[in-house]
C-alpha positions, 0 to 999 in steps of 0.5 A: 593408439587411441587416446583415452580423453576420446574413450570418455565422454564430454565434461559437459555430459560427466557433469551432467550424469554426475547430477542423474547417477546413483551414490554408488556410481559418483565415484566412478565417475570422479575416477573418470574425470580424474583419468581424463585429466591426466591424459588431456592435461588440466581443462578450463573449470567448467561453467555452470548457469543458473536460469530462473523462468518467470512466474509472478508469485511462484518465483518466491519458490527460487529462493529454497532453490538459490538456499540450497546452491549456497548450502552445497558451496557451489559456485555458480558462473552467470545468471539469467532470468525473466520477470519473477526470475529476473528479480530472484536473479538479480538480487543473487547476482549482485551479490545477495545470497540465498538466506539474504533474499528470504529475509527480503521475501519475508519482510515485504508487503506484496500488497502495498509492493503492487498497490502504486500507493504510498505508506499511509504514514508517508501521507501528510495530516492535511491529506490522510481523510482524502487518501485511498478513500475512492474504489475507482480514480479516472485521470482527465485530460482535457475533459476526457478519460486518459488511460495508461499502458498499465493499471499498475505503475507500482512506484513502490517497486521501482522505490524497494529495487533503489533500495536493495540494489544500490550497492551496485549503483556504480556498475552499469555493465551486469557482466561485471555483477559478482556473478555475470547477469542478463534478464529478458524484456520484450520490446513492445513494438516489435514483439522480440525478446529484448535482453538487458545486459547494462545500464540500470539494473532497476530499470532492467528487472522492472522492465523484464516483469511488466507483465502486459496490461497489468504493469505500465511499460517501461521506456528503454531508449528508443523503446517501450518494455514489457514482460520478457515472458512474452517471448522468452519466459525461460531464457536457458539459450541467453546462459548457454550464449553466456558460456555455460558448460552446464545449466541448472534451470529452475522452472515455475511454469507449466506453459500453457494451462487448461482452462479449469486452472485460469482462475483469476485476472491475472492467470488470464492475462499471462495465458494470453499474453505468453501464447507466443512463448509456448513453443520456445519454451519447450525447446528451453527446456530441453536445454537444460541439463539439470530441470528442477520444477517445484510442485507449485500448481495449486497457486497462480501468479497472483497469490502473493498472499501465500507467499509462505507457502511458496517459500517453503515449497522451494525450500523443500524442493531445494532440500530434494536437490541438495546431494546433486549440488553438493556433490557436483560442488564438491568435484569441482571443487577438488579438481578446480580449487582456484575457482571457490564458491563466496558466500558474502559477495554484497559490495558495501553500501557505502553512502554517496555526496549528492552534488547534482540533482537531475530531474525528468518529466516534470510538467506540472510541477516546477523543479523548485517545488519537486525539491521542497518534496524531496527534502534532499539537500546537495552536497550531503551524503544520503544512503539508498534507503535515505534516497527512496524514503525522500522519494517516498515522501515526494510520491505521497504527495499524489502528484506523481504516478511515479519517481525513480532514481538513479545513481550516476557515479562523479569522482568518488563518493560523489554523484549525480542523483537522476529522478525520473517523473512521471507525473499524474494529471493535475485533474481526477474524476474518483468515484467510491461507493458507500453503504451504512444501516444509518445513512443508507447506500450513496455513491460518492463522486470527486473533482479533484485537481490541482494548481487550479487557482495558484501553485502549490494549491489542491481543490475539489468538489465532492458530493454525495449522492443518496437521500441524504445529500452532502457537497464539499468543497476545498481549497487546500493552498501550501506555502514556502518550498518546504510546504509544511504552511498551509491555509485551507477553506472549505464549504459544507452543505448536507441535507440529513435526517435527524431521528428524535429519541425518547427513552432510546425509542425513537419518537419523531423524525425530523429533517436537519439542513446544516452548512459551513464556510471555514478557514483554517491556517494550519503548520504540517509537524512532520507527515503524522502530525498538524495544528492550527487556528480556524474560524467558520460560521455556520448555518443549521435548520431542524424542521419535522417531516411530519408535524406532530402534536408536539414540534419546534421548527429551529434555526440558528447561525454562528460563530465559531473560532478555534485551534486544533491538533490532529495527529495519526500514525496507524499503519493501515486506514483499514483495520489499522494494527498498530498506531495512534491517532488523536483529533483534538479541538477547543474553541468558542462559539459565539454570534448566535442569531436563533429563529426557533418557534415552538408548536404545541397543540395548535399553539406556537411560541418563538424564542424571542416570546419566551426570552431565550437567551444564547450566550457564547459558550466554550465547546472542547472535543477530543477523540483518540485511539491506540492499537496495540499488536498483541502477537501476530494476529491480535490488536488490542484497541483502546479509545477515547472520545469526549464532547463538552459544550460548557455554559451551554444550557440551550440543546436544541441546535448545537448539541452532540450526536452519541452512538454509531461505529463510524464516524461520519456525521456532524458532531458525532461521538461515536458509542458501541451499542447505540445507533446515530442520534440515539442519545443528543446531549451537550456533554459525553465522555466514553472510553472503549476497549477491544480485541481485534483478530486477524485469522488470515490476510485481510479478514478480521474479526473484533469485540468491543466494548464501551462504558460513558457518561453524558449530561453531567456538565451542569450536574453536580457528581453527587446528583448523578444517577444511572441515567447518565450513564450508557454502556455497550458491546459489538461483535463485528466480522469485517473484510479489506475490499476494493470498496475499503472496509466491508463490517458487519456487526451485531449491538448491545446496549444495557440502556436500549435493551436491544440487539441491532444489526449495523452495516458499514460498506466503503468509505464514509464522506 
């Protein structure tokens, strides 16, 4: 007699005809399976696999796929998965469902995620001008360049991976993940494939997308890991090991593209870099038994910046295959009902006593200093958002070039929290590049180190090289293991041209040779807010290029005593959307000693002939923004900028710059409309308002507009005229590059009755 199990073909190929039949044909095929069962008696529940492949960007489209598996209420049995897929993968493992990832996705920067750069707001007051200002920053090792496996560390992925997988802190083995779990590395010495199944989950998914060249290497034992890409871009094989009866692989590659698809950098990178997966990834995927490849050509594993548009493709894909997933769901169900899907599989994110602190790599930075960055205390309870901010706050320093950490479980809820360093050398080279309508093109050129002098110092030279020459140097020295005492001393040295305007027309040019030596003692109130007290005496000459009938040749140098608050909260250093910022001083000048000799026609007076007299005089300056977001493209801008020199009569040397957009030269007020130097007074208050729009990632359109009022320190109000004041307009197109910001903007002003042109490139000095 023949039985009747062998007149039916394999579960394995019920389960996978169920996926490929027809509507009519499903229950048939329930009937069959059903028949089988009665005849063999009751078989194991078959176990499905999830594969995700890798595909850098275009793993966003994983997450309709996981979307849909949840919707049909079908249990999956182990996961596996490679760089992006490795993430998606992982994250689905530990227990987030596919909603739960969305909201991740959705709510992640990918910019600053791959930027190996900390939140601005995480950057402390004293350090926020010198923070991303360079296109190009060159570690130095004993004079020499030093270059690492990578370009990108990208901290802040090893920080968001501490977060989101702390709920499994404890478990070091991945099979015993709510849903058993491996990803791919490849190992950089030998060129196998390398698959990850315990330790530290973050450590294996950021190891499984260190895409070569790109992302620096992660160290594993004995080892160095890269993208498993390289290898085994799409590990359906590692599930079938697993156990699985049946795989469901979802694949964002297409192998090897042609030409006219290798677009950017990074597509060339992955062309290169994955020649060796070309022909095992065929053969993955004639291993599966379901192959589900989202419409997903027109993007690169770079565009991030549409990661919207690759969400909703996976979801629309997900969608095509629901019926095929909720159907296959429902029969094993119904025949298997010990074995239910879960939706809520998360453990709880309990927070854990930290009763030891390990720290590894440190070279530069003693352990008692790393600490007073951290701001963990032992013996306290911290949850793994609590830990990444600490992390984050140590990075922002600059020292590092990354920290991770990592829970190792004591007798519950206590723990050893293990920080591994790397630290950044103590020496850079920055180079950044700079063009204004006003001050021309220079190239911008930083020494940076610290430790030089004493612990916890940072010292640098900058200067900048154009037709308009500046140098600085800093001494930036930190006190007390909290380090939020600070004392800072700096010279400054320019040689600028100084145009002379006469009815807004500019009349004489001149040239202005100015220099300081300051001392500040300043207290850090948290990283967005600093004050203190300062002293700097300073030096000024103004002399003609060209003598004209008229001209004065003015020397003078002083004083000047102050205290100061700073405070700067905006999102972005670029186009910030939202945030305030205030820079607030009042101090007296005092000690003048003037040399200023008047020409006129062949004749010359001095100030000593004529009896000029130059008091001590209070000066107060306060300049502050807001940006408020308006929706989600739109910022209103307000801004308030104001000089005073009171009981100041003598305008010659020490009087306040009014006009330019960016704010770069000496006692500047910025104003809409004017061009620098167009206006020089002892007294300016304006205020501004604007609109700014963001149609599209990085791209930002802005009017506005600005009214003020100067000279009217020693005027009585009712004396006041239309001279005094000043009114202007900018309409400016601007774009966030490499470089930093890119505007280009046209100006008004009703006094100077003139359209003018004005161009910024980079960061100012």
């Amino acid at each position: 007699m023949i039985s009747i199990s062998k007149m039916i073909p394999s579960l394995e190929d019920k389960v996978s005809f169920l996926t490929t039949c027809t509507m009519k044909k499903v229950s048939l095929l329930l009937l069959l399976v059903c028949l089988s069962a009665f005849a063999t008696g009751q078989q194991p529940r078959p176990k499905i696999g999830l594969t995700l492949s890798g595909g850098g960007a275009k793993g966003l489209a994983h997450i309709g796929i996981l979307k849909a598996i949840d919707s049909a209420g079908l249990k999956i049995d182990m996961v596996t998965g490679t760089s992006m897929g490795s993430i998606m993968g992982g994250l689905y493992a530990v227990g987030y469902s596919g909603n739960d990832i969305e909201k991740i996705a959705r709510s992640i920067d990918w910019v600053s995620m791959f930027s190996n750069r900390p939140p601005i707001g995480l950057v402390n007051m004293n350090e926020k001008k010198e923070f991303s200002n360079y296109a190009l920053e060159i570690p130095l090792e004993k004079g020499k360049a030093k270059f690492y496996s990578g370009i990108i560390e990208a901290e802040e992925i090893w920080l968001k991976f501490g977060e989101l997988f702390y709920p499994v802190h404890n478990q070091k083995d991945f099979s015993k993940f709510s849903i058993p779990f491996r990803c791919i590395a490849t190992d950089a010495a030998t060129g196998k494939a390398f698959v990850l199944k315990e330790g530290e989950i973050v450590k294996a998914v950021r190891s499984s997308m260190a895409i070569p060249s790109v992302f620096s290497a992660v160290t594993y034992k004995d080892t160095k890991l890269v993208d498993g890409g390289v290898v085994r871009n799409f590990p359906v094989r590692d599930a079938k090991d697993m156990g699985a009866d049946y795989v469901i692989g979802v694949n964002l590659s297409k192998g090897l593209v042609s030409a006219e698809r290798l677009q950017s950098p990074i597509d060339m990178i992955y062309q290169i870099a994955f020649y060796k997966d070309a022909d095992d990834f065929i053969m993955e995927k004639k291993l599966c038994n379901l192959l589900i490849e989202p419409p997903t050509d027109n993007f690169s594993a770079a565009s991030f910046a549409a990661s919207d548009s690759l969400i909703r493709i996976g979801i629309e894909t997900g969608n095509k295959y629901f019926p095929y997933f909720k159907r296959l769901a429902d029969s094993l169900n119904a025949l298997y009902p010990g074995a239910s899907f879960k939706a809520n599989r998360l453990p709880p994110s309990e927070n854990v006593m930290i009763d030891e602190i390990q720290l590894e790599g440190l070279e530069y930075t003693s352990p008692i200093d790393f600490a007073g960055k951290l701001g963990l205390v032992k013996g306290k309870s911290y949850s793994g958002k609590e830990i990444s901010t600490a992390a984050r706050k140590a990075f922002s320093s600059g020292n590092f070039r990354r920290i991770a950490f990592f829970i190792e479980p004591l007798e519950p809820p206590h723990a050893r929290l293990r920080c591994e360093v790397i630290e950044n050398l103590p020496t850079y080279m920055k180079i950044g590049l700079h063009y204004n309508s006003y001050s021309d093109i220079a190239l911008i050129t930083t020494l940076a180190t610290r430790n030089f002098l004493f612990n916890r110092s940072k010292s640098f030279v900058k200067v900048n090289w154009s037709d308009n020459f500046r140098v600085l140097l800093k001494h930036d020295q930190a006190f007390g293991q909290s380090q939020r005492w600070g004392m800072l001393l700096s010279f400054y040295h320019e040689r600028f041209k100084f145009p002379i305007y006469q009815d807004f027309e500019q009349q004489y040019e001149y040239k202005s040779v100015y220099s300081s030596a300051d001392l500040k003692v300043y207290k850090l109130l948290g990283t967005t807010t600093m004050a203190g007290i300062g002293v700097a005496h300073e030096w000024i000459t103004l002399a003609p290029k060209v003598s004209p009938t008229f001209s004065f040749d003015g020397k003078n140098n002083y004083w000047n005593s102050y205290v100061f608050f700073q405070r700067n909260n905006l999102d972005a250093k670029v186009f910030p959307r939202k945030g305030t910022y205030i820079d607030a001083q009042a101090g007296v000048v005092f000690g003048q000693n003037p040399n200023i000799t008047f020409v006129s026609d062949g004749f010359s007076l001095s100030s000593d002939s004529l009896n000029l007299s130059f008091h001590s005089y209070e000066q107060l300056k306060f300049k502050s923004g807001r940006y408020v977001p308006l929706g989600r493209n739109w910022t209103l801008i307000t801004q308030f900028n104001n000089g005073i020199n009171f009981n100041y009569a003598k305008s010659f040397l020490n009087f306040y710059s009014v006009g330019g957009i960016n704010d770069f030269i000496r006692n500047q007020i910025t104003f809409i409309g004017l061009t620098e130097n167009q206006v020089n007074t002892g007294s300016i208050s304006a205020v501004l308002a604007g609109i700014q729009y963001e149609p599209i990632a990085n791209f930002v359109t802005t009017f506005r507009a600005n009214v003020g009022l100067y000279n009217y320190i020693n005027k009585k109000p009712d004396t006041w005229d239309h001279t005094n004041f000043l009114s202007g307009y900018a309409i400016s197109g601007g774009y966030r590059s490499a470089l930093g910001p890119i505007e280009i903007s046209l100006i008004y002003s009703d006094q100077a009755k003139q359209f003018k042109g004005y161009v910024n490139v980079g960061f100012t000095f």
